[in-house]
mmCIF file of the C-alpha atoms, coordinates in Angstrom:
data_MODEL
# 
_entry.id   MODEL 
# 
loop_
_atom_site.group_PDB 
_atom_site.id 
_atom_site.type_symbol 
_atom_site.label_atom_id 
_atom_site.label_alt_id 
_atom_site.label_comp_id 
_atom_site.label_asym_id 
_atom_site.label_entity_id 
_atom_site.label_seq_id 
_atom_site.pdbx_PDB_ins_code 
_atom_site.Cartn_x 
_atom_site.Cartn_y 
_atom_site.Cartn_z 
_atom_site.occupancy 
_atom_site.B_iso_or_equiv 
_atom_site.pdbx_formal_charge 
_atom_site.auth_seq_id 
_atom_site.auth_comp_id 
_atom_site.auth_asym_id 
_atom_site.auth_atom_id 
_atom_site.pdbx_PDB_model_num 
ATOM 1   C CA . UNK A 1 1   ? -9.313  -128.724 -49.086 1.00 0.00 ? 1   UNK A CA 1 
ATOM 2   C CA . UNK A 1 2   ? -10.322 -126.675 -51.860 1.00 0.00 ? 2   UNK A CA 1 
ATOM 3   C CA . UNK A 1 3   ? -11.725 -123.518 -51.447 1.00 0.00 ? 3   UNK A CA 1 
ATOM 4   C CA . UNK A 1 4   ? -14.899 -121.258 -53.424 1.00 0.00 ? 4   UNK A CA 1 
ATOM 5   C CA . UNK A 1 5   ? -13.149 -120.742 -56.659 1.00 0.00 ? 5   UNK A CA 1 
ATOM 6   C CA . UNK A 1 6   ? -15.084 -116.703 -56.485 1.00 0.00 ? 6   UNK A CA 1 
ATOM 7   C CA . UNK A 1 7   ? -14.519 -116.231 -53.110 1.00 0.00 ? 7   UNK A CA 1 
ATOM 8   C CA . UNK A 1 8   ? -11.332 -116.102 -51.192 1.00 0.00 ? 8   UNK A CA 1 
ATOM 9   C CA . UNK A 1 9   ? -11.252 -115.029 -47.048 1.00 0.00 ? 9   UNK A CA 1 
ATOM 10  C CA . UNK A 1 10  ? -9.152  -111.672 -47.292 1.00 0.00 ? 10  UNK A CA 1 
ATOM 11  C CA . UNK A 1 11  ? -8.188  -112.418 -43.439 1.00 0.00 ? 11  UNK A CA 1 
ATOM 12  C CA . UNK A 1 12  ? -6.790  -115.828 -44.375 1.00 0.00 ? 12  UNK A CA 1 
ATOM 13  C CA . UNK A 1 13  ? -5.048  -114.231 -47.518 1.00 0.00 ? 13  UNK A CA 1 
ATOM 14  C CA . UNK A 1 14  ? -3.550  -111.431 -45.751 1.00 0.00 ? 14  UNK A CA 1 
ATOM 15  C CA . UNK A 1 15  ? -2.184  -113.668 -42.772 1.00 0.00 ? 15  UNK A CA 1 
ATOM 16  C CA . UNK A 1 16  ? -0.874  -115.701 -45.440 1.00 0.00 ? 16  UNK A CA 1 
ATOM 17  C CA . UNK A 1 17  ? 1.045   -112.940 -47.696 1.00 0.00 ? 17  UNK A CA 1 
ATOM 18  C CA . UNK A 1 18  ? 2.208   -111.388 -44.156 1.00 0.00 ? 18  UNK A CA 1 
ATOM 19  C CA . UNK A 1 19  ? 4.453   -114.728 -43.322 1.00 0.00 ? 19  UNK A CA 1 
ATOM 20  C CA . UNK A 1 20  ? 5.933   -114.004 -46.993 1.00 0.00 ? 20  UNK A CA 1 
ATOM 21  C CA . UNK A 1 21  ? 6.651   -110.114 -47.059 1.00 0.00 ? 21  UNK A CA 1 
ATOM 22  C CA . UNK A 1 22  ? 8.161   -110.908 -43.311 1.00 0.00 ? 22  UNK A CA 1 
ATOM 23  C CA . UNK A 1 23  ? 10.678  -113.004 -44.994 1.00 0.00 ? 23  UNK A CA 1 
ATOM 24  C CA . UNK A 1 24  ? 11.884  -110.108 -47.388 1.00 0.00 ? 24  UNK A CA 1 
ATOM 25  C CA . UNK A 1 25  ? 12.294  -107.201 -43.763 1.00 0.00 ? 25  UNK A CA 1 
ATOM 26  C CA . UNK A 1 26  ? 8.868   -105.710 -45.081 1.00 0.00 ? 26  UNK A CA 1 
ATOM 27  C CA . UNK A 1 27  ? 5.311   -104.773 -44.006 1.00 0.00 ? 27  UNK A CA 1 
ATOM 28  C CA . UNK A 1 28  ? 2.239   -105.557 -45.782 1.00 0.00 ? 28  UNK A CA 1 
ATOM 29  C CA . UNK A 1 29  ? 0.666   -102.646 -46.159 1.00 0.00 ? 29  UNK A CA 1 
ATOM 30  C CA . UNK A 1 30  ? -2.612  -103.554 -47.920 1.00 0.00 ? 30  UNK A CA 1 
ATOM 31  C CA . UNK A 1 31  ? -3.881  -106.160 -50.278 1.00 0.00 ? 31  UNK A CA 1 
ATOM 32  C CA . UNK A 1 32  ? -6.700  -106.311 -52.638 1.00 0.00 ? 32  UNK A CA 1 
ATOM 33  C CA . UNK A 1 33  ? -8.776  -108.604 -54.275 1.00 0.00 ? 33  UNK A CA 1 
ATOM 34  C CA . UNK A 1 34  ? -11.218 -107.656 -57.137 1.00 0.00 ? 34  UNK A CA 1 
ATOM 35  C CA . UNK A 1 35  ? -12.764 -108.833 -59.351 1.00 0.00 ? 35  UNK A CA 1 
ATOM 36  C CA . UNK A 1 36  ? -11.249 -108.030 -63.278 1.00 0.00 ? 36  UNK A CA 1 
ATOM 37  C CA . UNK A 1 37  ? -12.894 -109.148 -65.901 1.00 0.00 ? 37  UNK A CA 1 
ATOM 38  C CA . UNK A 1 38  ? -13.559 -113.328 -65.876 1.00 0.00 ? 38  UNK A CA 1 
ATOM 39  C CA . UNK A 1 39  ? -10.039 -112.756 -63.611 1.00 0.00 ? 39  UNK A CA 1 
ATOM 40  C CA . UNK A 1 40  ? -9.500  -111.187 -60.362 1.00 0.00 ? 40  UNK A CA 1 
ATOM 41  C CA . UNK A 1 41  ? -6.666  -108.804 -59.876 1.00 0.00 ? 41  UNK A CA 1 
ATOM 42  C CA . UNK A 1 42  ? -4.814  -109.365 -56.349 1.00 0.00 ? 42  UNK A CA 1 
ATOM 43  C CA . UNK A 1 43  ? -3.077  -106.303 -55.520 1.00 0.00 ? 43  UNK A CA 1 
ATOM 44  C CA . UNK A 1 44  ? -0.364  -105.905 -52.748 1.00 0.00 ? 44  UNK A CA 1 
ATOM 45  C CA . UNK A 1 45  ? 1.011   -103.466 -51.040 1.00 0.00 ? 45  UNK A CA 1 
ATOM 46  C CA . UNK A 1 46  ? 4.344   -103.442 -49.296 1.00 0.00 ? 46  UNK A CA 1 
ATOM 47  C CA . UNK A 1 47  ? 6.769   -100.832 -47.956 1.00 0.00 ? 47  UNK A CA 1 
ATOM 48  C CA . UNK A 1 48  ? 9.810   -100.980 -45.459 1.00 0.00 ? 48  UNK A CA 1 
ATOM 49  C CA . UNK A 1 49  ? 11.805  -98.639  -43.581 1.00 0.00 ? 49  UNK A CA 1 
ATOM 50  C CA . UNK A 1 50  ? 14.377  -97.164  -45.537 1.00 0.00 ? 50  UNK A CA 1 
ATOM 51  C CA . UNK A 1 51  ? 12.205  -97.199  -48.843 1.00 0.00 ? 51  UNK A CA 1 
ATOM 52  C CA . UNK A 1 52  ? 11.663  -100.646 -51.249 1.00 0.00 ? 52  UNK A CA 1 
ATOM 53  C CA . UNK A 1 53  ? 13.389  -100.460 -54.837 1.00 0.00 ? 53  UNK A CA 1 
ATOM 54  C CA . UNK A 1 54  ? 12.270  -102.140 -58.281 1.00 0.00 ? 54  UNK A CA 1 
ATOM 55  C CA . UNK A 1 55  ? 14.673  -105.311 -57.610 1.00 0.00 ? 55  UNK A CA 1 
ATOM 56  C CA . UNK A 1 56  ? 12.799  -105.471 -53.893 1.00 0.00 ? 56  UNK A CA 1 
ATOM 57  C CA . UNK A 1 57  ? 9.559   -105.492 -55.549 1.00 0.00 ? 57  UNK A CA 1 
ATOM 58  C CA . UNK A 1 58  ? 10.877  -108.204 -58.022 1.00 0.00 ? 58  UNK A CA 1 
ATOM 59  C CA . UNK A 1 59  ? 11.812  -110.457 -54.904 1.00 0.00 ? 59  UNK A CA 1 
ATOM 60  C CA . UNK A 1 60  ? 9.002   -110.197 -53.162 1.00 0.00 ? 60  UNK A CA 1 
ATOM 61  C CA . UNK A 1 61  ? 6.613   -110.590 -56.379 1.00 0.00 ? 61  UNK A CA 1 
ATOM 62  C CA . UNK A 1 62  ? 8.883   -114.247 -56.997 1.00 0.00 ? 62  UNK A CA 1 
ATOM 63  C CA . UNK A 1 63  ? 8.270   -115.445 -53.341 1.00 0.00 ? 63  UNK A CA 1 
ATOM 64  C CA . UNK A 1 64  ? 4.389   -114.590 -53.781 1.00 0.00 ? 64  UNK A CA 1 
ATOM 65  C CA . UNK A 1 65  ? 3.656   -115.652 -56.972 1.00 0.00 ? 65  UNK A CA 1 
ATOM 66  C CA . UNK A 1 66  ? 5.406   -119.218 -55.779 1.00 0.00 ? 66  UNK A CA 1 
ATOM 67  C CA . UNK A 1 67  ? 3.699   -119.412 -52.584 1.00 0.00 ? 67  UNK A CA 1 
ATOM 68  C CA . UNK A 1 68  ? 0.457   -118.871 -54.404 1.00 0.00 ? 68  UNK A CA 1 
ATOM 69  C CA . UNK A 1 69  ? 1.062   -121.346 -56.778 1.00 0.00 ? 69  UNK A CA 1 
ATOM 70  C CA . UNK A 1 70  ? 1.927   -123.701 -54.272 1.00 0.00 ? 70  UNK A CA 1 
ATOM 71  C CA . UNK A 1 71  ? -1.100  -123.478 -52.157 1.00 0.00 ? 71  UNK A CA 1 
ATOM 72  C CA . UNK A 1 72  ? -4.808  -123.293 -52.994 1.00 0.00 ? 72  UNK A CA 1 
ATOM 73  C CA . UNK A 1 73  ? -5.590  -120.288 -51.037 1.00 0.00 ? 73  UNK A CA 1 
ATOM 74  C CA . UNK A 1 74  ? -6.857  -118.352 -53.965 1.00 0.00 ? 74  UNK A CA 1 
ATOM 75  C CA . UNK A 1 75  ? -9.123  -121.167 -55.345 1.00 0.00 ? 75  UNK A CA 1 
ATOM 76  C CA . UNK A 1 76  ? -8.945  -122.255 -58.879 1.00 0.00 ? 76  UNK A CA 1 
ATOM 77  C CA . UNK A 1 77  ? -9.770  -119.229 -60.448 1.00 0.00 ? 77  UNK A CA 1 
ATOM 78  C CA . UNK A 1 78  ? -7.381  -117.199 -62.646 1.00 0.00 ? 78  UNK A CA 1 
ATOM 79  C CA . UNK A 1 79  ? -6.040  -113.854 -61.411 1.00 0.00 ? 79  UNK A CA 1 
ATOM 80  C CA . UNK A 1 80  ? -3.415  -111.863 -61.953 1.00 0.00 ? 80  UNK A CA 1 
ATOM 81  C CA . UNK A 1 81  ? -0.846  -110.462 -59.660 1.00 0.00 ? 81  UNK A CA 1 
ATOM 82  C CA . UNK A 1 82  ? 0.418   -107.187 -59.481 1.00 0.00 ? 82  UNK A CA 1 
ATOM 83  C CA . UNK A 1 83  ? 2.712   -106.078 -56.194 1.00 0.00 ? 83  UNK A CA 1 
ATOM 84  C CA . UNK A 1 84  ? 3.885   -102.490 -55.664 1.00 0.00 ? 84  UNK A CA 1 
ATOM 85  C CA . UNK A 1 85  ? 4.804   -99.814  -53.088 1.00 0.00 ? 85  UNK A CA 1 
ATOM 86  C CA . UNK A 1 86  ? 2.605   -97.443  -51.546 1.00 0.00 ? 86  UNK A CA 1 
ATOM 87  C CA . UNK A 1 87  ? 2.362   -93.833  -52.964 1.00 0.00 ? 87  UNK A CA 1 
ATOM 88  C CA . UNK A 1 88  ? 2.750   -90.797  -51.680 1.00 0.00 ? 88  UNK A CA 1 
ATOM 89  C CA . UNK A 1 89  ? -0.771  -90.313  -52.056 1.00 0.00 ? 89  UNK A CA 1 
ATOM 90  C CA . UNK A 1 90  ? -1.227  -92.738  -49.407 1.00 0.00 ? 90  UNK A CA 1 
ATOM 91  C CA . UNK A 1 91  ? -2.885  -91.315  -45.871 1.00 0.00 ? 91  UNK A CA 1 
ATOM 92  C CA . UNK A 1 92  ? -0.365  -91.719  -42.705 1.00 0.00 ? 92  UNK A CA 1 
ATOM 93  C CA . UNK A 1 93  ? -2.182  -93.942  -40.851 1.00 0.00 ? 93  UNK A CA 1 
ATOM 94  C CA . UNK A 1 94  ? 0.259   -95.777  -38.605 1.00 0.00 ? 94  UNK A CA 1 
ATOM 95  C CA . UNK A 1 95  ? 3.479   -94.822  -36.889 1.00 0.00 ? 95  UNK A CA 1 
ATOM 96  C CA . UNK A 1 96  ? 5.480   -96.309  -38.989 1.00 0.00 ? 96  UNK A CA 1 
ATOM 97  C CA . UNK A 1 97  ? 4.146   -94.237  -42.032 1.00 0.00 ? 97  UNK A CA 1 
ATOM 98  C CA . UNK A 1 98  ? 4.955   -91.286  -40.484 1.00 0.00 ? 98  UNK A CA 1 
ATOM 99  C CA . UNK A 1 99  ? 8.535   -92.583  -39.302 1.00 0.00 ? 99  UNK A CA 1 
ATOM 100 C CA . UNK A 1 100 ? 9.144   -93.270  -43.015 1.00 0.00 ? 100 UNK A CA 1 
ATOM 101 C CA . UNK A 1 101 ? 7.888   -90.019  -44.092 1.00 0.00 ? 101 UNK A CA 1 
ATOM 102 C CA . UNK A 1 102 ? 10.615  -87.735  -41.839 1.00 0.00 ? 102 UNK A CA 1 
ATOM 103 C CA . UNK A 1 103 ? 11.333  -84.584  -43.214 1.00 0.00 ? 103 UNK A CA 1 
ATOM 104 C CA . UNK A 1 104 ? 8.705   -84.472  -46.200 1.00 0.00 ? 104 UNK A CA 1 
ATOM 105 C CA . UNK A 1 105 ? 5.999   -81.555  -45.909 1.00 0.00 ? 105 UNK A CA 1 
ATOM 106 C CA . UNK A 1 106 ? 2.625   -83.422  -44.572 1.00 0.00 ? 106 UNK A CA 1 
ATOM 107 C CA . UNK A 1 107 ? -1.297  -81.927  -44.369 1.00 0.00 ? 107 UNK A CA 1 
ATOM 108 C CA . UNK A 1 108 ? -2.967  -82.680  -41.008 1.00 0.00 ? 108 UNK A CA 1 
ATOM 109 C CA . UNK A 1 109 ? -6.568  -82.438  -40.548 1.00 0.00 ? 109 UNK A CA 1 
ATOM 110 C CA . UNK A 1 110 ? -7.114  -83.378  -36.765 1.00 0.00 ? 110 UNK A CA 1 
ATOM 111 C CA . UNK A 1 111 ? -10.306 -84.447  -35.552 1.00 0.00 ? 111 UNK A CA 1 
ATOM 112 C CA . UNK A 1 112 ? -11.128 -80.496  -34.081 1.00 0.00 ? 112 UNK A CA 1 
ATOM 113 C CA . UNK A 1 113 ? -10.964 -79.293  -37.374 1.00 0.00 ? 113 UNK A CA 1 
ATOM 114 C CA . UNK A 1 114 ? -8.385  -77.658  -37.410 1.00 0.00 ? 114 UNK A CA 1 
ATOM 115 C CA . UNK A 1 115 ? -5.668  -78.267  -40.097 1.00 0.00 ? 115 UNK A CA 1 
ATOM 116 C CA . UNK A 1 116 ? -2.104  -77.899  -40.139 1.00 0.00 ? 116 UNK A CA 1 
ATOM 117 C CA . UNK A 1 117 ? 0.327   -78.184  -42.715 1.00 0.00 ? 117 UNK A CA 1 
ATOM 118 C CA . UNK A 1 118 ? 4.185   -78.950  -41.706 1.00 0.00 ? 118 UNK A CA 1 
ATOM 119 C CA . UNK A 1 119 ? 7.186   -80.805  -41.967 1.00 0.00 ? 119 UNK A CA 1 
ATOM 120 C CA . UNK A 1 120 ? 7.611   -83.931  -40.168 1.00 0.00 ? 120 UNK A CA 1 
ATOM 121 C CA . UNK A 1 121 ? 10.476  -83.645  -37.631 1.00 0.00 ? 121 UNK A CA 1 
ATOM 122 C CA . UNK A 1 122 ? 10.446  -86.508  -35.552 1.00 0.00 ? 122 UNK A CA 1 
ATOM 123 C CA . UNK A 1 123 ? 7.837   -89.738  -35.169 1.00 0.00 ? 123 UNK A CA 1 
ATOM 124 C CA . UNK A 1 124 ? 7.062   -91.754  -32.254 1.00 0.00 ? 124 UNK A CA 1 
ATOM 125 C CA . UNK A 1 125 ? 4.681   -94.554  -31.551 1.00 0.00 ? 125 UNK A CA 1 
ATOM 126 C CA . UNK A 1 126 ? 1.967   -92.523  -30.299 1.00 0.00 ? 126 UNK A CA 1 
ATOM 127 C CA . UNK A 1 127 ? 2.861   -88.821  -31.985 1.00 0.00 ? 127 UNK A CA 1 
ATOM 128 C CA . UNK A 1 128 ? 4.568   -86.988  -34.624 1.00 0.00 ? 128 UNK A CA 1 
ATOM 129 C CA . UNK A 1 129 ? 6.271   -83.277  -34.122 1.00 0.00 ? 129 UNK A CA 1 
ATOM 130 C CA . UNK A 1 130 ? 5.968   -81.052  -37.017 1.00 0.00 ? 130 UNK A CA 1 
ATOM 131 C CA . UNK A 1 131 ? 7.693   -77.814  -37.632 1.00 0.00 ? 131 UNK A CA 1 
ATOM 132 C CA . UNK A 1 132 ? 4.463   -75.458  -39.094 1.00 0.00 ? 132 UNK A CA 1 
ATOM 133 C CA . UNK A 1 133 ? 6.045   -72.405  -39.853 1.00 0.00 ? 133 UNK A CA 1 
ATOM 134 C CA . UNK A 1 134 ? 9.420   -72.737  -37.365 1.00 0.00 ? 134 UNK A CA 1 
ATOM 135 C CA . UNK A 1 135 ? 7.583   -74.005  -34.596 1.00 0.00 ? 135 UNK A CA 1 
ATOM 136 C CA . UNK A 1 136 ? 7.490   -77.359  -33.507 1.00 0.00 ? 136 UNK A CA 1 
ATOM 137 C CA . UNK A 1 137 ? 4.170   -78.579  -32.829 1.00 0.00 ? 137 UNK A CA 1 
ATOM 138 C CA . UNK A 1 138 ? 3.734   -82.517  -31.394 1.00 0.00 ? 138 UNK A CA 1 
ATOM 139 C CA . UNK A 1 139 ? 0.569   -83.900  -33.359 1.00 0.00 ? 139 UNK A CA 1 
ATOM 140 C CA . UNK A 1 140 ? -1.556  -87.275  -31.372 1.00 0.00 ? 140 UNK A CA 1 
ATOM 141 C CA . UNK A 1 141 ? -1.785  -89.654  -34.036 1.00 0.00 ? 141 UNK A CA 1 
ATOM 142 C CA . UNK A 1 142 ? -4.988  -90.330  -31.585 1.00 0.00 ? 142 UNK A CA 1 
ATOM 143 C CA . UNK A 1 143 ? -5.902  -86.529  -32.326 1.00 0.00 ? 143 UNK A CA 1 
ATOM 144 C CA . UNK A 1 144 ? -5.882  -87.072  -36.423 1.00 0.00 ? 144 UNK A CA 1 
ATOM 145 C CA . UNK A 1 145 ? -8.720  -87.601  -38.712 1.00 0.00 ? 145 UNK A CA 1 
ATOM 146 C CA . UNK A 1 146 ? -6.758  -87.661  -42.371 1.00 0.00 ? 146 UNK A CA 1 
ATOM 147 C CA . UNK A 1 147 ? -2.887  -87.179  -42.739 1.00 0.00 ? 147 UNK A CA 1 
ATOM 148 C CA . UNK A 1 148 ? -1.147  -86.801  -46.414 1.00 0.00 ? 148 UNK A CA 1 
ATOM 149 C CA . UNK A 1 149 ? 2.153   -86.143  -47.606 1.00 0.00 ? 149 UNK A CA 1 
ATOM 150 C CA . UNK A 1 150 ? 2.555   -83.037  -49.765 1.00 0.00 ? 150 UNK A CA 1 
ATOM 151 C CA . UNK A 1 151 ? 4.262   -83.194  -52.994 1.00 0.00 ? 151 UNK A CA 1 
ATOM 152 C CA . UNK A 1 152 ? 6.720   -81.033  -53.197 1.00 0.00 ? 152 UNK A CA 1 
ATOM 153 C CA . UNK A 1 153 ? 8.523   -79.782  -56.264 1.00 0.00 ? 153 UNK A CA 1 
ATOM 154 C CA . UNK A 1 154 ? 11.892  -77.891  -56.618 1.00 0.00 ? 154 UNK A CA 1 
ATOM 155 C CA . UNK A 1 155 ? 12.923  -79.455  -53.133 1.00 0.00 ? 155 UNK A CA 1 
ATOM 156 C CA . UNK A 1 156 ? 16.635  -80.280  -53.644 1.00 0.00 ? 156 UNK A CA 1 
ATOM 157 C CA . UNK A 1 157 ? 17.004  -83.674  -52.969 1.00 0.00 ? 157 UNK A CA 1 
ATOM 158 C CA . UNK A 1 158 ? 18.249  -84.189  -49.118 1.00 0.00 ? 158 UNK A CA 1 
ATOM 159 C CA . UNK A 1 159 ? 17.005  -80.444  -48.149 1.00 0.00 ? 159 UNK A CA 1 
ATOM 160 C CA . UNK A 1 160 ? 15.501  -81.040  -45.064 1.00 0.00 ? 160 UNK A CA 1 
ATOM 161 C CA . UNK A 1 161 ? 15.310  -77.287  -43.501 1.00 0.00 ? 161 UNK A CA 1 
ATOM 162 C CA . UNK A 1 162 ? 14.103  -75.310  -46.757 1.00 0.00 ? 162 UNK A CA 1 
ATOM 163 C CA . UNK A 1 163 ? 10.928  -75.772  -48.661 1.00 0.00 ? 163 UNK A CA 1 
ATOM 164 C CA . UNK A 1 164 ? 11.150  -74.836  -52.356 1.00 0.00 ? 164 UNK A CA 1 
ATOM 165 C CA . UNK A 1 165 ? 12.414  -71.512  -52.975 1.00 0.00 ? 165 UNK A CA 1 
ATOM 166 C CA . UNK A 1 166 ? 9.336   -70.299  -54.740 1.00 0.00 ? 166 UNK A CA 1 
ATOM 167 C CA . UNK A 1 167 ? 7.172   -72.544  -52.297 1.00 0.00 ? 167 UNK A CA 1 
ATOM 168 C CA . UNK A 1 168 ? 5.680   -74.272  -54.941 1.00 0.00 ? 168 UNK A CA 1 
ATOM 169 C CA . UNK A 1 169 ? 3.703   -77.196  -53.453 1.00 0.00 ? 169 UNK A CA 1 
ATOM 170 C CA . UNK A 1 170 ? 0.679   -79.482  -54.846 1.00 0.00 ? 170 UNK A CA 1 
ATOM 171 C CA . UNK A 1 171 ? -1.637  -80.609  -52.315 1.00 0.00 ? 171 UNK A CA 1 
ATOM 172 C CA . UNK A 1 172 ? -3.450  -84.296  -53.187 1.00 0.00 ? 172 UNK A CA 1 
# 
């Protein structure tokens, strides 16, 4: 069956890409389809716990480019492929981004208003606990409205209990 050469079901596509990023201990964070010129450009997103290196991305960018080619899901039009991780500009928006994110500095804006800025201690399924100014404080992930991680420079590398020493922080 041979499917709309401009149009391709982004449901079908991600349920497809999930079965391949499974394969490789990783999540599919997003995917998306443009268009890019007389090509499309098919983006995807993947992350896992413990962080995703260059060769990972390789792997995974093999298995997905050869799946594609073997099946018709994106029609006969050309696109291009590009697969990455996710940023650090990227909002927390499920447990596990928060899990992944332990110990970096993260701005909360919960859905009272009010706004919090701390580092991420622990992360559950349904909440995170932040230390805001050495106190803990358990944050609802039900309870928040935008959540992004705070990049932080001068941080030694594996300094979880100090922020920079001349708190130098940029805010995205």
């Amino acid at each position: 069956m041979s499917r709309r050469t401009d149009h391709t079901d982004t449901t079908s596509l991600e349920n497809f890409l999930q079965k391949i990023v499974a394969q490789f201990g990783c999540d599919l964070e997003a995917v998306d389809l443009a268009p890019a010129g007389k090509r499309r450009l098919l983006r995807v997103l993947v992350d896992r716990d413990g962080g995703i290196n260059l060769d990972d991305i390789a792997d995974v960018t093999r298995a997905i480019s050869k799946a594609l080619d073997e099946d018709d899901i994106m029609g006969e039009g050309a696109y291009t492929l590009e697969v990455s991780s996710p940023g650090v500009d990227r909002p927390l928006t499920l447990p596990r981004h928060w899990r992944r994110n332990i110990s970096r500095l993260v701005a909360v804006t919960l859905t009272s208003g009010k706004k919090l800025t701390g580092r991420i201690k622990t992360a559950s399924d349904e909440a995170a606990e932040l230390d805001v100014d050495g106190k803990l404080e358990a944050v609802a992930y039900a309870d928040v409205e935008k959540a992004k991680i705070q990049i932080e420079f001068n941080r030694v590398a594996g300094d979880d209990e100090e922020t920079p020493a001349d708190g130098t922080v940029e805010e995205n």
